[in-house]
C-alpha positions in Angstrom: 35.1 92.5 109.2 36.5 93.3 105.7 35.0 94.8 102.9 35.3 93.9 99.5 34.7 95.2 95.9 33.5 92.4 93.4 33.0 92.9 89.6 30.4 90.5 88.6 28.8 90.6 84.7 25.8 91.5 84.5 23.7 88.7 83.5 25.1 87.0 86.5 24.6 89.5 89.4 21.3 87.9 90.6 22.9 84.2 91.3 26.1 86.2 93.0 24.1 88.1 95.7 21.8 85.1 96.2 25.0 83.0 96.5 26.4 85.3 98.6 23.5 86.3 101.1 23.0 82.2 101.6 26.3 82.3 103.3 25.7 85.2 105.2 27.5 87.9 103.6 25.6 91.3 103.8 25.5 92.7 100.1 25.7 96.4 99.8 25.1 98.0 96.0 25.0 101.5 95.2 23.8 100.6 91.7 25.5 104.2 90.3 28.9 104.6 88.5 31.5 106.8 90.1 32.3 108.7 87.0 30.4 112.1 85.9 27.8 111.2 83.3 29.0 114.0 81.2 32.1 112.4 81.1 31.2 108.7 80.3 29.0 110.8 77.3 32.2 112.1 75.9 34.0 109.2 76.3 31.5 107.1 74.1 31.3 109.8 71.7 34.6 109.8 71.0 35.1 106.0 70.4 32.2 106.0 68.1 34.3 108.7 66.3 37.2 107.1 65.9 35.1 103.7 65.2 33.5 105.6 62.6 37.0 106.8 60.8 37.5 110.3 62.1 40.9 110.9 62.8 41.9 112.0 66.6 43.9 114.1 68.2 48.1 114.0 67.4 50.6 115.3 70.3 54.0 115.9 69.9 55.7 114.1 72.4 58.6 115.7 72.1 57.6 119.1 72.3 54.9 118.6 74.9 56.1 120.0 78.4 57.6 123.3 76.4 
């Protein structure tokens, strides 16, 4: 037996697991994201930011492992 991970859009999970339990494929869903909540927070915040105009963060590449 082999396991597989599928990405399927939302407004077409339904007909995928049907689909798939009609040819007798067992259909296992965890239904929760592997990242940190916290994290995914953040993460929007800051792309509404920088949607919004505020400027980000600049590194110096050059200077950055000194």
């Amino acid at each position: 037996m082999a396991t597989l991970t599928i990405q399927v859009p939302d407004n077409e999970k339904e007909f995928i697991i049907k689909l798939l339990k009609k040819v007798n494929v067992k259909v296992i869903s965890s239904g929760k994201s592997p990242y940190d909540p916290d994290f995914v927070t953040e993460v929007k915040k800051s792309i509404a930011e920088r949607k919004a105009g505020k400027k980000g963060l600049k590194v110096d590449v050059d200077n950055l492992w000194k």
